[in-house]
Every structure is written in structure tokens, then in C-alpha cells.
N, C-alpha and C positions, 0 to 999 in steps of 0.2 A: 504493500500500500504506500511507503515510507516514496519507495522506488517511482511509483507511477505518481505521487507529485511532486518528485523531481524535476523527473520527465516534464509534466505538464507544464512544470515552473519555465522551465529550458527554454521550450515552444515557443511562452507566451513572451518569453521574455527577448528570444529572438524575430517572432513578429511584430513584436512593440517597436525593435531597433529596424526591422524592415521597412518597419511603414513610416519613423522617423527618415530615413534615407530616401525613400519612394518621396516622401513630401519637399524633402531640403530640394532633391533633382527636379521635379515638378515645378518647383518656383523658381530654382535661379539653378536649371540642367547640370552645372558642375563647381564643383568647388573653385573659387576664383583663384587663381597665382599667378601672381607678377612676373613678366620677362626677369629672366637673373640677370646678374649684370655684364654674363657676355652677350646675353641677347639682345640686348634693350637696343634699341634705336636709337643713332645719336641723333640729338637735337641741333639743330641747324640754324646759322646764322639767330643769334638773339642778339637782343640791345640789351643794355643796364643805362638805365635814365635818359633813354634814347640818345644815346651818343653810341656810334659806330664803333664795336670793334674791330681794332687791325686785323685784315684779310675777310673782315665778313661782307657780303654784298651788300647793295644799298639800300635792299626791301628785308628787313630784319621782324621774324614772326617768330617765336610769341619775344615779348618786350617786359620786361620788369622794368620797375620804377618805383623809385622810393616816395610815398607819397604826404608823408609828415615832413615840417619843417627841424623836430627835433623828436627824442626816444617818448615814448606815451604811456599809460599804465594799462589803458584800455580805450576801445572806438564801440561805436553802433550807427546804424547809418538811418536819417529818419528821412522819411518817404510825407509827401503833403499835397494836395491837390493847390491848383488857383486858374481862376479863372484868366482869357487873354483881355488886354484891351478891348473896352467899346464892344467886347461879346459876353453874351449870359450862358449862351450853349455849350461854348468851345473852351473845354479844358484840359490842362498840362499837367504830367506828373513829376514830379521836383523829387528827387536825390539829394542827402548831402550828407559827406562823412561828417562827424563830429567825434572828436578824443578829449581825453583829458590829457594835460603834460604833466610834466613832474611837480609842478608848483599845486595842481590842485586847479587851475582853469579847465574852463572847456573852452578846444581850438576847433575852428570850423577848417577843415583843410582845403584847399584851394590849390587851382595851377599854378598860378603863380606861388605868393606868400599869403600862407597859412591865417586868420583871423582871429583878432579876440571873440568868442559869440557870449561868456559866461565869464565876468572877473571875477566873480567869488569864491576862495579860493577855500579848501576841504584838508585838516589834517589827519594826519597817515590814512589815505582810501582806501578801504580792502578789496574792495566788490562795485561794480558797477552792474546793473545790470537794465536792458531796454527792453521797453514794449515791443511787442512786432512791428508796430509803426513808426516806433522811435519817437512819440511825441511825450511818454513819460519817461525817466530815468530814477531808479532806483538807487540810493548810494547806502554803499556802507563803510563808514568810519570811523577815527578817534581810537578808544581804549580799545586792546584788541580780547581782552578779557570781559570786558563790556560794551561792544559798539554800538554806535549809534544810528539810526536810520532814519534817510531822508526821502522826500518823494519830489523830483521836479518836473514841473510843464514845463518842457523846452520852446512853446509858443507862447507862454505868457511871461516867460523865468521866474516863475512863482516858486519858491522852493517852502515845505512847510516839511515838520518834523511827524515822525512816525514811531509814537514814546511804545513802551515793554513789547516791545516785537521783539524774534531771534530768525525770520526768515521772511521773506515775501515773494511773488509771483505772480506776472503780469498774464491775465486772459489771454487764449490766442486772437482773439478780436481786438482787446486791449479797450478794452471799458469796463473790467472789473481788476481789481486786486486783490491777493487771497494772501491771508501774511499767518505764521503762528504766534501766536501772547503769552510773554513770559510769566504764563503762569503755572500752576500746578493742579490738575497735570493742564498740560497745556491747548488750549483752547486754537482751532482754525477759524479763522473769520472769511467771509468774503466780504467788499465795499465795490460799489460801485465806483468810479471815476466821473460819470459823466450825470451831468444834470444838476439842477440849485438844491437840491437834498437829496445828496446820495442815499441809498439804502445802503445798511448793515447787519449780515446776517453771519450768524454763529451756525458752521457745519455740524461740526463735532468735538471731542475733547480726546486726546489721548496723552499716553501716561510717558513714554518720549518723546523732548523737545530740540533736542542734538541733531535737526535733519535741518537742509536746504531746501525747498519747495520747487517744482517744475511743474506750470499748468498746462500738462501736455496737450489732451484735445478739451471741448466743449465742454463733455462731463466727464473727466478723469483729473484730476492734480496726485503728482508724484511726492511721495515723502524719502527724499534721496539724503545716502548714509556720507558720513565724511571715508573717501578713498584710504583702503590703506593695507599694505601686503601682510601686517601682522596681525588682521583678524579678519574673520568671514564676515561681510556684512549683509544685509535687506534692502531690496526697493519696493517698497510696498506703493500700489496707488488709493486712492480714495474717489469711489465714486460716490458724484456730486449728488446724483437724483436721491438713490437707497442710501448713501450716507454710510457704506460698510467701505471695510477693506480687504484687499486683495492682494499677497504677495507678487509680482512679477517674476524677479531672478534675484540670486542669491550668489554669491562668492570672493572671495579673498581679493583684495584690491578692486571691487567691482565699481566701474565706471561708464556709462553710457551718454550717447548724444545720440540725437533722433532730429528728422525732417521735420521741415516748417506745419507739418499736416499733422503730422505726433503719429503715423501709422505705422513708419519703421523707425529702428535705430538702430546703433553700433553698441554692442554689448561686450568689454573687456575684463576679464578675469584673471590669474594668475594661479598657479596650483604650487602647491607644498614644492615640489620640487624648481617654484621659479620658471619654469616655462607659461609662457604668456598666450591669451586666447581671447582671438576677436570673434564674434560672429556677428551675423544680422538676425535682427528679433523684432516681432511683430509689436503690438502696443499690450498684447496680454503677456509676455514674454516669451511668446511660441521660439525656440528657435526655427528661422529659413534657413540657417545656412550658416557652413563654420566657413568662416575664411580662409587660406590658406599663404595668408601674409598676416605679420602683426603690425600695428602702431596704437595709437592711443586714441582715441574716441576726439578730441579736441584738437586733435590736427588731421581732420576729417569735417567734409561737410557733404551730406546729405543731402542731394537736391533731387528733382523730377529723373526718375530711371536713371540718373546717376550719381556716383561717389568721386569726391574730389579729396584726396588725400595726399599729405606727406610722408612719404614712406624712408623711415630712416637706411641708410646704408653705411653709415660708420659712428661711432660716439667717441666723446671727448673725455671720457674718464679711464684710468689705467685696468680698472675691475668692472665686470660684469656689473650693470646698473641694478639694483633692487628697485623694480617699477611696482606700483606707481609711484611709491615715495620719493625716489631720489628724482625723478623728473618735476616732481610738484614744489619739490625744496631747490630747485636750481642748482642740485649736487651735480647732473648730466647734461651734457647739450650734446644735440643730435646732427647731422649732416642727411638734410635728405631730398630727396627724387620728391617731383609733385609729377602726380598721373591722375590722369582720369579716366574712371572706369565703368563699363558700361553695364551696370545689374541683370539688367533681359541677358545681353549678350555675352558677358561674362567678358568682355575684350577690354585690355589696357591698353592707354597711349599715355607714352612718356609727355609732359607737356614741358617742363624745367628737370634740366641735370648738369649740374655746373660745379662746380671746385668754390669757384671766386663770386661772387660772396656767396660765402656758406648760409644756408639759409635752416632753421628751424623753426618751420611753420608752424602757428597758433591760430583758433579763433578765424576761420576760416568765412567767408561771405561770398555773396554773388553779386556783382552792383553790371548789369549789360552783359557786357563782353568781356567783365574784369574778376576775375579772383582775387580778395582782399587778405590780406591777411597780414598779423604780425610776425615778425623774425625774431625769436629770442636773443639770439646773439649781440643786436643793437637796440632792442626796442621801438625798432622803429616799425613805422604803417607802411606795407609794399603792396602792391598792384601787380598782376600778371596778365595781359592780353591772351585770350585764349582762341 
């Protein structure tokens, strides 16, 4: 008897792995990997600040450029409609970086020279974080044992303060805010943004307040763990309607970033013996699909059927890095390849692979035809023509 559900266990338990397999290939046919680096493609004729390298021709594709005037701590890019002259119908949609520099302003970046948009200046900022429209911004600063939190309209620069909070999270519409209250146990709220009396409502209460907030879709907000290789953590979400919760995924340094839509993300893990694991996960945590390259969830961006990532190829420390830590603490900096890849088709294209400047990409965006992103190595904001 002992034998036969064994056996049975065996079965089930090799159908269960069949039909995980059967599902990962149905969605995204084969495990994705990167050309190695005798395969890869060279890249051909590129510009840095559009100024011609010797020997390259005079139509130079794709283009880096450094797009800050100086090193930044953080950018978000806010999107605004307006109407044209003398027309009521006919409207425009307006782009525009904005970062913070080191003093603590917010600079409006420009082709030319960079602008003051914000003099008031923020000490030690930890966190910025922006609405999907970028028309609110989040800050968090001051005591790093107790920070403090602020809420600014970057169209009115109204800034007003946001007292016993320990996290918040911008709508994906971005006309509500959902923050936790340092209380015990700690209370979730939602608040409107818009209108002469916002509404305020009390979700639920739970008994840890140690999490970051992510309001992934409509009715879903994420209670995400602080990253770290020396313990297993949880992402649990919360949905809004029923007000329960719902584990996602679980594990040791667990890090994830997910598309503007909250339907997929990049799910990073690490395992007792340090070997490192990406896959794609749906918004319940289904896994699609194990990658078969690693990097880090934040030098990756997520867009429509594709992935725009930094994929490291050498590091600057003498010892094998312990991630996620040693990359979160600025112990390692990376040298890496940007490609992009095609999800359906499972197909990479090299788009940047250069020596000079060493680039480790952060904080990844799409603005046109541009990939935005920060370089650790100098802080600064660069742009890649794609």
C-alpha cells in the first residue's frame, strides 16, 4: 500500500512538473538566453554625446548621451496635456525629465542647460518616488531611523507633509494614494488626490509595518519585503475589493519589477548556495518562465512584448558579489551589455556594448525612441537612441 502511494506521489508529482513546463513553453516557447559573448553582434558605429568617433561613419545609430547637467539621486518623467493656440480641439502631449541633484532641487533637464523647476531644497532624500503621470512626487527624507514624508504637485509646487506614515503608493491612474500609518498594528489607508474633499478610507490593519507598498493594478496593492540574501522573505498583495491577502512569491533576496499594466514582472531570487534566478511571473505569481540569463529586476524595464535590460558581463569587485546586498550597498558595480528582447519571440538584439564609458544601468524608462536611464558609475541621467 506504502508502495503504491509512492508511486502515485511520483506521477502526480511528475505531471504537476509536466504541465508547469507545457505552460512556461506555451507562453514564451523556450527559455530565453542571451548570445554569449563570442556570438553577440558587434555594434556598429555609435556616438557618445553625439560627437563622432574616430573611424566611425557619419550616420552613427544607436547614440548615447549624457542627459543631466550634473550626477542626480533620482529622475521621473511627467507627461501633461495642453491645449494649441486659438484651438479648443487640438491637443499636445508634453514630456519632460525632471531629477533631483545633489543639493536636494528638482532640475528640469533640457538640450541645452538643464533648469531650476523646484529651489527647495530636501535633506538627506532617501526615496523619491512618481505617479504614473509624474504630476505627484513622493519624497522620503531626513532621519533615516525616522523619515519623513512628503507629497508634491509638481503643477502647483504645492508640497504639504504626510505625518506617521512608513510607506506610500501612487494609483496606477494616479488619483489615489495608499500609504501605511505608523501605527500598531499598522493601518492601510487609501486618499484620494483629486477633488476639494478628498475621500479617506481605511482598507485594513495588519500586524507588519516593515514593507514598501506597490499599487500594482486597479485592485491589487503589493506589501513588498526589504531585499536581502540572508533571509527568505514574502510578497504578499492585498486585494482592494474582498480586503484579504494573498501570498505571491517567496524567496531569499526576493526582488521584483513589473510593466506599467502590473500583468507581468521580473521575479529575482537567490538560493542557499548563491546562485541567482530570474524568471517572468504573472500578477498572481504564476511562474511563465525561468530565464536563462540573470541581472537584477531594476536594470530591466518591462515594456509592451518587450524587455529592455542591462545584462552584466564583468564586475568590479575582486570576490564573487553576494546579491542583492552588495549591489544595493554600492559594494559592486557592474559592466554591462543593454539588449532588447523580444518575449513572443524569445530573440535578443544587442543595442549598446562598449568598454568606454562603462555603463551600469539603473531605473530604466521609455520616453519615444529613447531609453532613459541612470549609470551608477557617475550618477548621471543617459539616453540611448534605439
Amino acid at each position: 500500500m506504502k508502495k503504491i502511494i509512492i508511486i502515485l506521489g511520483i506521477l502526480m508529482a511528475v505531471a504537476a512538473m509536466a504541465a508547469g513546463i507545457y505552460f512556461a513553453w506555451k507562453n514564451y516557447k523556450a527559455v530565453m538566453t542571451p548570445p554569449s559573448l563570442g556570438e553577440r553582434p558587434v555594434v556598429e558605429n555609435q556616438q557618445i554625446g553625439g560627437e563622432r568617433q574616430a573611424g566611425a561613419p557619419a550616420v552613427a545609430k544607436p547614440i548615447l548621451k549624457v542627459l543631466s547637467d550634473e550626477p542626480i539621486f533620482d529622475y521621473w518623467i511627467r507627461t501633461a496635456t495642453s491645449s494649441l493656440a486659438g484651438s479648443t480641439t487640438t491637443t499636445i502631449v508634453v514630456s519632460e525629465i525632471l531629477y533631483f541633484n545633489p543639493e536636494g532641487k528638482i532640475i528640469k533637464a533640457n538640450e541645452g542647460e538643464d533648469e531650476i523647476f523646484y529651489s527647495q531644497t530636501l535633506e538627506n532624500l532617501q526615496s523619491v518616488k512618481a505617479s504614473p503621470d509624474g504630476k505627484f512626487v513622493l519624497l522620503k527624507y531626513g532621519d533615516l531611523n525616522k523619515p519623513q514624508f512628503s507629497l508634491l504637485n509638481t503643477e502647483t509646487k504645492v508640497r504639504r507633509d504626510l505625518t506617521n506614515i512608513t510607506a506610500a503608493a501612487f494609483s496606477p491612474d494616479s488619483k489615489k494614494i495608499a500609504y501605511l500609518e505608523d501605527t500598531a498594528p499598522a493601518n492601510l489607508v487609501i486618499k484620494d488626490l483629486i477633488g476639494l474633499k478628498p475621500k479617506t478610507t481605511k482598507l485594513l490593519s495588519i500586524s507588519e509595518k516593515d514593507f514598501d507598498l506597490t499599487w500594482l493594478t486597479a485592485e491589487k496593492i503589493l506589501l513588498v519585503p526589504k531585499p536581502s540574501f540572508e533571509y527568505e522573505s514574502q510578497l504578499w498583495a492585498i486585494d482592494i475589493k474582498t480586503k484579504t491577502l494573498s501570498l505571491i512569491v517567496s524567496g531569499r533576496g526576493l526582488i521584483t519589477n513589473w510593466s506599467n499594466d502590473g500583468k507581468i514582472g521580473l521575479f529575482f531570487r537567490v538560493g542557499q548556495n548563491r546562485q541567482s534566478q530570474l524568471s517572468l511571473i504573472a500578477s498572481s505569481g504564476a511562474i511563465l518562465g525561468n530565464l536563462d540569463f540573470v541581472t537584477l529586476p531594476q536594470k530591466c524595464l518591462l515594456a509592451e512584448a518587450a524587455l529592455y535590460c542591462g545584462l552584466p558581463q564583468s564586475y568590479n569587485s575582486i570576490i564573487e558579489p553576494t546579491l542583492p546586498d552588495d549591489y544595493l550597498k554600492r559594494a559592486v558595480y557592474f559592466s554591462d551589455a543593454i539588449y532588447q528582447i523580444d518575449i513572443n519571440q524569445n530573440s535578443f538584439q544587442l543595442i549598446f556594448a562598449q568598454d568606454e564609458p562603462a555603463i551600469d544601468a539603473t531605473h530604466l524608462s521609455l520616453l519615444g525612441r529613447q531609453l532613459i536611464f541612470i549609470n551608477r558609475y557617475d550618477n548621471k541621467l543617459y539616453s540611448l537612441e534605439l
